[in-house]
Biopython code that builds the backbone (N, CA, C, O; Angstrom):
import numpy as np
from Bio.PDB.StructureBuilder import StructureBuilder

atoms = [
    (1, "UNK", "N", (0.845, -1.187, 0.000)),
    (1, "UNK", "CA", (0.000, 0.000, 0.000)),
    (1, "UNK", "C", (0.883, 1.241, 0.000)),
    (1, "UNK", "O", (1.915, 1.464, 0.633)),
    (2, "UNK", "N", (0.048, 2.173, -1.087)),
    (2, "UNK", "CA", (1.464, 2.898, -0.803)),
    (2, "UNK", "C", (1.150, 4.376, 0.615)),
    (2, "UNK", "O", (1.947, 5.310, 0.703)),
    (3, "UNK", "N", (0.534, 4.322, 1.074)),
    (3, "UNK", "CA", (0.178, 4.678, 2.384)),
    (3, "UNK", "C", (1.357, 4.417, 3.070)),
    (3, "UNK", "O", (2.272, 5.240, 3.112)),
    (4, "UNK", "N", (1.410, 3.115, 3.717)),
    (4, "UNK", "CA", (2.048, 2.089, 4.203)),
    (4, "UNK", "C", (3.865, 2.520, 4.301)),
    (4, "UNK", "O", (4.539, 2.717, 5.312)),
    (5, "UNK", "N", (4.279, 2.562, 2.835)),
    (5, "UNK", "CA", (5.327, 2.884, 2.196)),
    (5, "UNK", "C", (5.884, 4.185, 2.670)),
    (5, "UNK", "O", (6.848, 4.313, 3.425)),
    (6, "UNK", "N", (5.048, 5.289, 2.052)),
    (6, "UNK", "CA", (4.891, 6.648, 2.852)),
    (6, "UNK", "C", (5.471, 6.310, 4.566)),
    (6, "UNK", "O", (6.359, 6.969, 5.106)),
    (7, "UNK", "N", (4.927, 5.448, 5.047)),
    (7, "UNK", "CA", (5.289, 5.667, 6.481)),
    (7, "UNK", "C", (4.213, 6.267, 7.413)),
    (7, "UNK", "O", (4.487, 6.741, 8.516)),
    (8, "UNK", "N", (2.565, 6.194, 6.723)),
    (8, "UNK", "CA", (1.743, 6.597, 7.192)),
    (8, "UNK", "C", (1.207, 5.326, 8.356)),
    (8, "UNK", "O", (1.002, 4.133, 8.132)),
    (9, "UNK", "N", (1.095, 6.025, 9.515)),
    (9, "UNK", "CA", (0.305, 4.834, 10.586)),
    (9, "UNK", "C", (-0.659, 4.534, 10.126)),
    (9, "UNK", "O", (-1.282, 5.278, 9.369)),
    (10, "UNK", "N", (-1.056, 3.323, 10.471)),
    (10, "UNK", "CA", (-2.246, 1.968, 10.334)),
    (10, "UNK", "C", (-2.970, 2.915, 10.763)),
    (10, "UNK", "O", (-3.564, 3.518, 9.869)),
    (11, "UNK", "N", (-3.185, 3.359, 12.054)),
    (11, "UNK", "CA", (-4.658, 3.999, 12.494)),
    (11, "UNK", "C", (-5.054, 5.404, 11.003)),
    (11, "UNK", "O", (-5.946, 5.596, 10.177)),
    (12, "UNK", "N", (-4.148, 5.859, 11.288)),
    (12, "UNK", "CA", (-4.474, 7.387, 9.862)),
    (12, "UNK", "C", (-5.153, 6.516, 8.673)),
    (12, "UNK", "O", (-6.240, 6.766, 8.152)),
    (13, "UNK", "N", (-4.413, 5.597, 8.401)),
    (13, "UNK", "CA", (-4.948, 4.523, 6.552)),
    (13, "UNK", "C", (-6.415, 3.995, 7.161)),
    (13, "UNK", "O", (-7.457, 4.301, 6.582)),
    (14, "UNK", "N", (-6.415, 3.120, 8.460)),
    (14, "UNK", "CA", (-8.005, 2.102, 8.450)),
    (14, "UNK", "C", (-9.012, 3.716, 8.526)),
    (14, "UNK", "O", (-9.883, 3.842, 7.666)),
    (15, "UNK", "N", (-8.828, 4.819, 9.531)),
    (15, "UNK", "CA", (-9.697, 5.670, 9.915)),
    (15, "UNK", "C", (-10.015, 6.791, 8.682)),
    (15, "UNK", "O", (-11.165, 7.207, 8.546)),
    (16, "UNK", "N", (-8.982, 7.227, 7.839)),
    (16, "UNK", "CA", (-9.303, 7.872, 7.056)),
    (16, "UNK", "C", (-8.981, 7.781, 6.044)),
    (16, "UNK", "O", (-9.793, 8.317, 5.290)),
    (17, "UNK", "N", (-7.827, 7.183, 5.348)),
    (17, "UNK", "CA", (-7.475, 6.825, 4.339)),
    (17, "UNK", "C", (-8.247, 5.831, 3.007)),
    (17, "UNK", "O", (-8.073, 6.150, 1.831)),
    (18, "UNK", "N", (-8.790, 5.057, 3.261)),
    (18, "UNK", "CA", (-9.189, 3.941, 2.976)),
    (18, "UNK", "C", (-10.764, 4.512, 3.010)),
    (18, "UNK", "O", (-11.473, 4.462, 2.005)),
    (19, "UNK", "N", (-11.063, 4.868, 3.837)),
    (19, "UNK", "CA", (-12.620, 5.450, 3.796)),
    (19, "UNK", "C", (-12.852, 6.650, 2.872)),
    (19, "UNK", "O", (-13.984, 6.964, 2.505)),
    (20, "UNK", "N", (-11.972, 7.176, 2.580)),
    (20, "UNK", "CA", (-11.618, 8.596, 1.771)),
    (20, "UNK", "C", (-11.862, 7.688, 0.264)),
    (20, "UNK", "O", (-12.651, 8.065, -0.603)),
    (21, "UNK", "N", (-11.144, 6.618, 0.176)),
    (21, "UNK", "CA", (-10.862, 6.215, -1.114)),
    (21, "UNK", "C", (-12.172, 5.519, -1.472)),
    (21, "UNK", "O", (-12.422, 5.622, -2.674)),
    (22, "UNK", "N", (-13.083, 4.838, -0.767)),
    (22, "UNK", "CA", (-13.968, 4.062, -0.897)),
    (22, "UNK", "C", (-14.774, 5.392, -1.712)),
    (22, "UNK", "O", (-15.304, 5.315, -2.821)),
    (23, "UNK", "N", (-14.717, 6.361, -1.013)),
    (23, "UNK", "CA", (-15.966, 7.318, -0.926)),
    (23, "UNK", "C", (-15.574, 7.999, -2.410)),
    (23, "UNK", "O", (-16.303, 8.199, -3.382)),
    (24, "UNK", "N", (-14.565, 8.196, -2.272)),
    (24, "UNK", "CA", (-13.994, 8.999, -4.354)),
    (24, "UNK", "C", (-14.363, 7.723, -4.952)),
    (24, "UNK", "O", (-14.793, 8.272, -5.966)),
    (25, "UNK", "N", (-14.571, 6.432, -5.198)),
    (25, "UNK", "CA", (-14.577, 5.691, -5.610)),
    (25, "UNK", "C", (-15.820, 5.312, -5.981)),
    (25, "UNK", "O", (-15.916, 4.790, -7.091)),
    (26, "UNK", "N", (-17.276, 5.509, -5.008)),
    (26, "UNK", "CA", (-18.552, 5.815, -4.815)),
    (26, "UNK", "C", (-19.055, 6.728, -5.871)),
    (26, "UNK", "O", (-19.934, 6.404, -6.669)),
    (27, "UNK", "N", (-18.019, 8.746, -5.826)),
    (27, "UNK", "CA", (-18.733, 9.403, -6.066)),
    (27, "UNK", "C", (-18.314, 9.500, -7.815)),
    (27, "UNK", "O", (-18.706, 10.449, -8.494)),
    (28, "UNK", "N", (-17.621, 8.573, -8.290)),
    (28, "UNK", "CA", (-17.346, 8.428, -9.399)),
    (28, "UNK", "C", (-17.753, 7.200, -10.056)),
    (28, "UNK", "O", (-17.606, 7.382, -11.265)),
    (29, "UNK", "N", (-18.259, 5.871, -9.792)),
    (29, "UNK", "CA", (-18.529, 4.771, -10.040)),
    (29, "UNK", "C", (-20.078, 4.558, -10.228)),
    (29, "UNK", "O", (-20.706, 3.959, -11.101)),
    (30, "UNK", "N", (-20.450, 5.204, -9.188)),
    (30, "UNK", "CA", (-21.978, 4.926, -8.722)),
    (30, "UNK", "C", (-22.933, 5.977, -9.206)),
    (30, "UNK", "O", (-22.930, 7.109, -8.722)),
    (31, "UNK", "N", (-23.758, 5.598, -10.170)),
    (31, "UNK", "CA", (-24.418, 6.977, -10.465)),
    (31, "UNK", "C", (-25.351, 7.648, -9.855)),
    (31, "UNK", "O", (-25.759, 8.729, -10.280)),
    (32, "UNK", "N", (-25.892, 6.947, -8.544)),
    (32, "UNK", "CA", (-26.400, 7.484, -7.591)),
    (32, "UNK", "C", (-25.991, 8.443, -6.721)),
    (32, "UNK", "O", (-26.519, 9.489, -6.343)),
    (33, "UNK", "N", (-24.858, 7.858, -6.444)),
    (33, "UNK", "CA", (-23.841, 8.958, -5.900)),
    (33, "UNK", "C", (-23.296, 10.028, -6.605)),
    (33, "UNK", "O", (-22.944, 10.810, -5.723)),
    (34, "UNK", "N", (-22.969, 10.610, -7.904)),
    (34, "UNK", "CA", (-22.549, 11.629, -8.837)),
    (34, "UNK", "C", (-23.596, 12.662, -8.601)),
    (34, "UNK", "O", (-24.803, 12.630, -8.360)),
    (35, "UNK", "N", (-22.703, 13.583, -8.758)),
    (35, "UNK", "CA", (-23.187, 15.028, -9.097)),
    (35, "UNK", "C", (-24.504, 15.112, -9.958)),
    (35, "UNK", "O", (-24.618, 14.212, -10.790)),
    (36, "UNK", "N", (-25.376, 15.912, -9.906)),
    (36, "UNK", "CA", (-26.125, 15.719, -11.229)),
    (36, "UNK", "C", (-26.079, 17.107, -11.698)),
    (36, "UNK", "O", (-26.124, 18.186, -11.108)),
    (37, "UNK", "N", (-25.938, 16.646, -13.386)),
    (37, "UNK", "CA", (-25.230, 17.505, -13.791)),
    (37, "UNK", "C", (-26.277, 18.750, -13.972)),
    (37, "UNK", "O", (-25.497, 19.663, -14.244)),
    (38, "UNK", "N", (-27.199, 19.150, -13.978)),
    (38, "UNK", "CA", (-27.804, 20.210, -14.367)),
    (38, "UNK", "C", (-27.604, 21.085, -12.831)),
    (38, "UNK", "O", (-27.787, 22.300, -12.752)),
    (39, "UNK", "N", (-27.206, 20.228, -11.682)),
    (39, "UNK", "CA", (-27.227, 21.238, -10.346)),
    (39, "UNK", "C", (-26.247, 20.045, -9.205)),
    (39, "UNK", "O", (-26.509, 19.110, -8.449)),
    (40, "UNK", "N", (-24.636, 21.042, -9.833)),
    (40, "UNK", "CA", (-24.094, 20.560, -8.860)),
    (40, "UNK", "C", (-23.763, 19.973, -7.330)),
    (40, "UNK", "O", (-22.909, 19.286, -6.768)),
    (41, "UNK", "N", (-25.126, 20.767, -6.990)),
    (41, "UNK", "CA", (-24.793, 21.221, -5.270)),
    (41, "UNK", "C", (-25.882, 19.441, -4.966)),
    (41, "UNK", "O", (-25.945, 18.979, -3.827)),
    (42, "UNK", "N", (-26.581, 18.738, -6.150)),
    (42, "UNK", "CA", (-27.105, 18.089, -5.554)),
    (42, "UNK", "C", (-26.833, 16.448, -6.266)),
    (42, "UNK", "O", (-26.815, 16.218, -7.476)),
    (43, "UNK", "N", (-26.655, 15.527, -5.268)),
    (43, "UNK", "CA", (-26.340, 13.805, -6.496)),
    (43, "UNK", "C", (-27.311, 13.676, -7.094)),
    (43, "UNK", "O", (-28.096, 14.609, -7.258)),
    (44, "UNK", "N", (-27.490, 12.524, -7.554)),
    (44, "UNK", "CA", (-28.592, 11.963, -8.648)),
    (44, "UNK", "C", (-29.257, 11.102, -8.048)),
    (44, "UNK", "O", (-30.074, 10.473, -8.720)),
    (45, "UNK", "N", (-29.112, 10.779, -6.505)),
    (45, "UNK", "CA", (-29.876, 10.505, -5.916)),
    (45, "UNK", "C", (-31.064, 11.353, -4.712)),
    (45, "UNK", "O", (-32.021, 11.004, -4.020)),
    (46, "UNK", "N", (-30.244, 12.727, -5.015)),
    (46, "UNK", "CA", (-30.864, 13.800, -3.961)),
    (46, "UNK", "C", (-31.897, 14.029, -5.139)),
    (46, "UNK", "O", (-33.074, 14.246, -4.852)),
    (47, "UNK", "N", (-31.435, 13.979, -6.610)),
    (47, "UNK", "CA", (-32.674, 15.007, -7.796)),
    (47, "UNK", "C", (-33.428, 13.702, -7.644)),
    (47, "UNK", "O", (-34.612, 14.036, -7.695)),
    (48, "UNK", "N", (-33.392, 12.992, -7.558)),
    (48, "UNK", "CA", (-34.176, 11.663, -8.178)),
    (48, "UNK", "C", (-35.702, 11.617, -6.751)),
    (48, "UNK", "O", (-36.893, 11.316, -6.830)),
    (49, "UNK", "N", (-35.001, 11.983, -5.850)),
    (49, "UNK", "CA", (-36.225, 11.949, -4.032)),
    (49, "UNK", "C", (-36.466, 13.377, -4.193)),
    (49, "UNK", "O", (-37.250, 13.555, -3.261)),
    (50, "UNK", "N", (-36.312, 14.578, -4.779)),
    (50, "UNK", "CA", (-36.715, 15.586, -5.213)),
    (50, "UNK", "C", (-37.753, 16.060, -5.920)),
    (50, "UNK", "O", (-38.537, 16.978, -5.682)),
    (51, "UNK", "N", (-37.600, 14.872, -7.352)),
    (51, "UNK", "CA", (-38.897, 14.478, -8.238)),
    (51, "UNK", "C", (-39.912, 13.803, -7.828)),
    (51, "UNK", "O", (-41.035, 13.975, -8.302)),
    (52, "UNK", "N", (-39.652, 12.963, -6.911)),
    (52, "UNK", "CA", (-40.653, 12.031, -6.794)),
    (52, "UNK", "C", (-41.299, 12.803, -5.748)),
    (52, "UNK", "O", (-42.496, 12.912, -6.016)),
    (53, "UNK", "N", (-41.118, 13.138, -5.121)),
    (53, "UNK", "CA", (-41.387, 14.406, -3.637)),
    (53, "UNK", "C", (-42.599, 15.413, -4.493)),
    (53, "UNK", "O", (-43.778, 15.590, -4.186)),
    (54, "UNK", "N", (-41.898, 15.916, -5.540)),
    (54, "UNK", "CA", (-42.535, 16.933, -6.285)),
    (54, "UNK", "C", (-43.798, 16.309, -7.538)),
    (54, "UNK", "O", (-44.641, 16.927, -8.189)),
    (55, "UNK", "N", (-43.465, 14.915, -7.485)),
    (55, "UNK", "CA", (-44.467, 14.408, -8.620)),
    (55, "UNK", "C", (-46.087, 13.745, -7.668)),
    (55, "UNK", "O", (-47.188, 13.527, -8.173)),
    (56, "UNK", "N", (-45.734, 13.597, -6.430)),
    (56, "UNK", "CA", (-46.043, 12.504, -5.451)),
    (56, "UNK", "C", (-46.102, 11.696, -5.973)),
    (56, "UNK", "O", (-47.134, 11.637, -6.642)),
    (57, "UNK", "N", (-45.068, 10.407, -6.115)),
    (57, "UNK", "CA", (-45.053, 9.130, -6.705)),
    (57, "UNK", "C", (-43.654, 8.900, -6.622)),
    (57, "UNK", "O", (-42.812, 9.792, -6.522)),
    (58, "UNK", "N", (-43.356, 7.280, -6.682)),
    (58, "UNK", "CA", (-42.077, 6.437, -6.779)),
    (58, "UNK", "C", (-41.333, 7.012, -8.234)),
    (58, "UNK", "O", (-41.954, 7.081, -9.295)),
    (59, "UNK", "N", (-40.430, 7.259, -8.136)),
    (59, "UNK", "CA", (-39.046, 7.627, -9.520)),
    (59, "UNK", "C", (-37.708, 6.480, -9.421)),
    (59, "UNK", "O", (-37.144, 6.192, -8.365)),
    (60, "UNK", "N", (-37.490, 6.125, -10.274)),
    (60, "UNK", "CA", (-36.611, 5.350, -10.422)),
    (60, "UNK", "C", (-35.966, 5.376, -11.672)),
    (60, "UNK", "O", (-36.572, 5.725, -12.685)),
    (61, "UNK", "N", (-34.600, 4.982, -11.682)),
    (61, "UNK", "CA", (-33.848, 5.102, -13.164)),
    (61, "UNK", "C", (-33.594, 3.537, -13.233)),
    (61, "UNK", "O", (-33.168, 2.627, -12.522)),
    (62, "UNK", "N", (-34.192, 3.792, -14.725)),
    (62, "UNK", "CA", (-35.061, 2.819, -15.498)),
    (62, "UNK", "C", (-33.645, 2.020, -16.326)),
    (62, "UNK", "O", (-33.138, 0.898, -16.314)),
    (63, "UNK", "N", (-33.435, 3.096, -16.888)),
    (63, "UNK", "CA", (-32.098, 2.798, -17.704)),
    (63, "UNK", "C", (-31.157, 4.108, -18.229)),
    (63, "UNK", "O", (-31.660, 5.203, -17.976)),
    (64, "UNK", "N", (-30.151, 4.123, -18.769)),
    (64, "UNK", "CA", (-29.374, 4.867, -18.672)),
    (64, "UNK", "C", (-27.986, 5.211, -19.555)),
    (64, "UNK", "O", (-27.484, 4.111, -19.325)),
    (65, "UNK", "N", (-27.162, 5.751, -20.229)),
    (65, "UNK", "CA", (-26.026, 5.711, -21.129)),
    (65, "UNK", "C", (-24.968, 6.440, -20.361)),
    (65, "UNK", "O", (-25.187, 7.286, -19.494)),
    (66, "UNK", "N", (-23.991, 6.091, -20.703)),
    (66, "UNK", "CA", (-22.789, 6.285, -20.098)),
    (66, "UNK", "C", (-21.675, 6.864, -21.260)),
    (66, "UNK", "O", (-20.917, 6.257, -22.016)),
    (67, "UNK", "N", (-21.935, 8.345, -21.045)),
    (67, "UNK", "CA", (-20.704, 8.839, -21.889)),
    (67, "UNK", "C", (-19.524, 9.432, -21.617)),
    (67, "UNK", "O", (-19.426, 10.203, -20.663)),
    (68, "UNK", "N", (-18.446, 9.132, -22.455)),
    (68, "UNK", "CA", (-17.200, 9.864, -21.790)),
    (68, "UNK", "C", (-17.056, 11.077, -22.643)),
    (68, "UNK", "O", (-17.161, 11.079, -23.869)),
    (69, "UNK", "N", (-16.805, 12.110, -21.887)),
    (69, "UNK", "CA", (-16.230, 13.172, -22.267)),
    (69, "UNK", "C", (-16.165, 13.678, -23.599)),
    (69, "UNK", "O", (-15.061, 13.452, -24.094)),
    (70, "UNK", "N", (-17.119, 14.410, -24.521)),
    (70, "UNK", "CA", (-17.084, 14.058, -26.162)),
    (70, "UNK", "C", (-17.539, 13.353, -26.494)),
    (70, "UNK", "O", (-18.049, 13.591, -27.589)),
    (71, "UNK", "N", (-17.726, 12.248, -26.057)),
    (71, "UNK", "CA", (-18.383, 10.948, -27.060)),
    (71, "UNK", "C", (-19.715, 11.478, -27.510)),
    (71, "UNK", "O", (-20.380, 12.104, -26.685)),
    (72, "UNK", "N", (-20.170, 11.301, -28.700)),
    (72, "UNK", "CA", (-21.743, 11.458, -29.234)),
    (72, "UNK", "C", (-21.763, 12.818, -29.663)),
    (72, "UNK", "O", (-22.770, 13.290, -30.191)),
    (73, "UNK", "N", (-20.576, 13.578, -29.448)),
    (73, "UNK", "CA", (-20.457, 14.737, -30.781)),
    (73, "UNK", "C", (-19.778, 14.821, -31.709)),
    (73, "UNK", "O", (-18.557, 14.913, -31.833)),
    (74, "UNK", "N", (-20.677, 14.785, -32.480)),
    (74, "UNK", "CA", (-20.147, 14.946, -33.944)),
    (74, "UNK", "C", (-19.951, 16.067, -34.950)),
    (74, "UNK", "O", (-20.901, 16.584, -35.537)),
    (75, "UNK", "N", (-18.682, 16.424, -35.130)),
    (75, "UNK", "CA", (-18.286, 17.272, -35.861)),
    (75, "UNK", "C", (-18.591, 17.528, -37.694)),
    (75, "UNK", "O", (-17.816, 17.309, -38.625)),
    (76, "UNK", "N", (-19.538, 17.885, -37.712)),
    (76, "UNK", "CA", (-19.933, 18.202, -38.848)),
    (76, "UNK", "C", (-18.301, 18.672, -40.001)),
    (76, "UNK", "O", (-17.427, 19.527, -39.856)),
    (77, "UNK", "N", (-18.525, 17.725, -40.961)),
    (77, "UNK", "CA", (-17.144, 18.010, -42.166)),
    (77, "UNK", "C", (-17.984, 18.790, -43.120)),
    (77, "UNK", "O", (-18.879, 18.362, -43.849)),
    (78, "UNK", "N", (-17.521, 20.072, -42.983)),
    (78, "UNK", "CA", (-17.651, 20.694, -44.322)),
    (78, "UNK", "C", (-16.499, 20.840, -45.413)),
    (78, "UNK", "O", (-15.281, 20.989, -45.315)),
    (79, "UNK", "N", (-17.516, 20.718, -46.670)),
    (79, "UNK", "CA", (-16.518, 21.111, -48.173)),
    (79, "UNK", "C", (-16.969, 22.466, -48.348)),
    (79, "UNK", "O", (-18.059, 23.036, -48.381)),
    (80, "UNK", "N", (-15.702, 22.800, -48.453)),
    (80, "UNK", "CA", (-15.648, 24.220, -47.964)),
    (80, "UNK", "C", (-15.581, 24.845, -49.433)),
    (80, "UNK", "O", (-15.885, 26.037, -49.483)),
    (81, "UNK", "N", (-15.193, 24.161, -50.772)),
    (81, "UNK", "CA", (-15.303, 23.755, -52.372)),
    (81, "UNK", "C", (-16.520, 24.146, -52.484)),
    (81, "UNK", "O", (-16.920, 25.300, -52.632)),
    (82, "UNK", "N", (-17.342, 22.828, -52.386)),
    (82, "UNK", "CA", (-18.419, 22.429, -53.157)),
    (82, "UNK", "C", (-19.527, 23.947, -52.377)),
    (82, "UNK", "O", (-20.435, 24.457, -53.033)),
    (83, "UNK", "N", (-19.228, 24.328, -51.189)),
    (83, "UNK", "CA", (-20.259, 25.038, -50.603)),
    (83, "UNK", "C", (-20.002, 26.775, -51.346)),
    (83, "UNK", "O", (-20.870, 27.644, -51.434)),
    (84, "UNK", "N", (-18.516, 26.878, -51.809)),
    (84, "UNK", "CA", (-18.842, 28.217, -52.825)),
    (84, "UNK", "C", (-19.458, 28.226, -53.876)),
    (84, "UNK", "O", (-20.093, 29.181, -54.323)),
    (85, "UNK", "N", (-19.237, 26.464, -54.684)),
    (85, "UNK", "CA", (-19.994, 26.417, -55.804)),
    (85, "UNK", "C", (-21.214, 26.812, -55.615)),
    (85, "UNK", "O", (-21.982, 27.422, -56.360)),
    (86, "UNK", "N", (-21.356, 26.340, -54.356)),
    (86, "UNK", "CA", (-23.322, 26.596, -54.717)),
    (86, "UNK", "C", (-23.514, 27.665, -54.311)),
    (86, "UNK", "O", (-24.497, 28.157, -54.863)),
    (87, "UNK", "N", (-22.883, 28.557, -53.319)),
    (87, "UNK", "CA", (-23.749, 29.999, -53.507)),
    (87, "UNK", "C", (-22.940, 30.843, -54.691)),
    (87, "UNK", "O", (-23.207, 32.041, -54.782)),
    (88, "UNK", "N", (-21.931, 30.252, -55.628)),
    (88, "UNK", "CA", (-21.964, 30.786, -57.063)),
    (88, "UNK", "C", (-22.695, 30.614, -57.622)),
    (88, "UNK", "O", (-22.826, 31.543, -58.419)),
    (89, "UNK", "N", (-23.625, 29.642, -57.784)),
    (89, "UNK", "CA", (-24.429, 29.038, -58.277)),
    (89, "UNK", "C", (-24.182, 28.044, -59.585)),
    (89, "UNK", "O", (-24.767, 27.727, -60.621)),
    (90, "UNK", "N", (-23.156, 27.804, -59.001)),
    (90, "UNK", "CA", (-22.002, 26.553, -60.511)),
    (90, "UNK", "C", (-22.401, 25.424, -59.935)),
    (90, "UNK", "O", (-22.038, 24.339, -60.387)),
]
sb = StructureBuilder()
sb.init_structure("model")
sb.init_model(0)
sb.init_chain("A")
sb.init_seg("    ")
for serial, (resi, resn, name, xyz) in enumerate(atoms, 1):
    if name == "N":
        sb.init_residue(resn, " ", resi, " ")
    sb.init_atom(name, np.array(xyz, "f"), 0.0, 1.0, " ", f" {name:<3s}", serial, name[0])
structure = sb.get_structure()
């Protein structure tokens, strides 16, 4: 462990170390636990008992996609040619 290595005491790693890591590990893994993105200050499990609070009724995520960073935008290629032809009208 590299805690351990460091020269950090057993009590500092079981009490906070290790619980620290579980918990970054939670708020990045678990999508219950994440930020939600339209309002940082709250997870996706605080918006999710928010809605249902506000709908009166059970909410649940049903299903879901997982994107990284960029993925699913697409950069439109323009011909930058063919697009004078046409407002030349050639």
């Amino acid at each position: 462990n590299k805690a351990l290595e460091e020269g950090k005491p057993e009590k500092i790693i079981a009490d906070r170390i290790v619980p620290g890591q579980i918990k970054n590990f939670y708020k990045i893994n678990v999508l219950e636990a994440q930020e939600y993105v339209k309002d940082d200050s709250l997870t996706v499990s605080q918006y999710i008992a928010s809605a249902a609070k506000e709908l009166g009724t059970e909410v649940s995520v049903v299903r879901f996609t997982n994107y990284k960073l960029g993925e699913g935008i697409e950069k439109k290629e323009d011909d930058f040619a063919a697009e004078v032809m046409k407002q030349a009208g050639l």
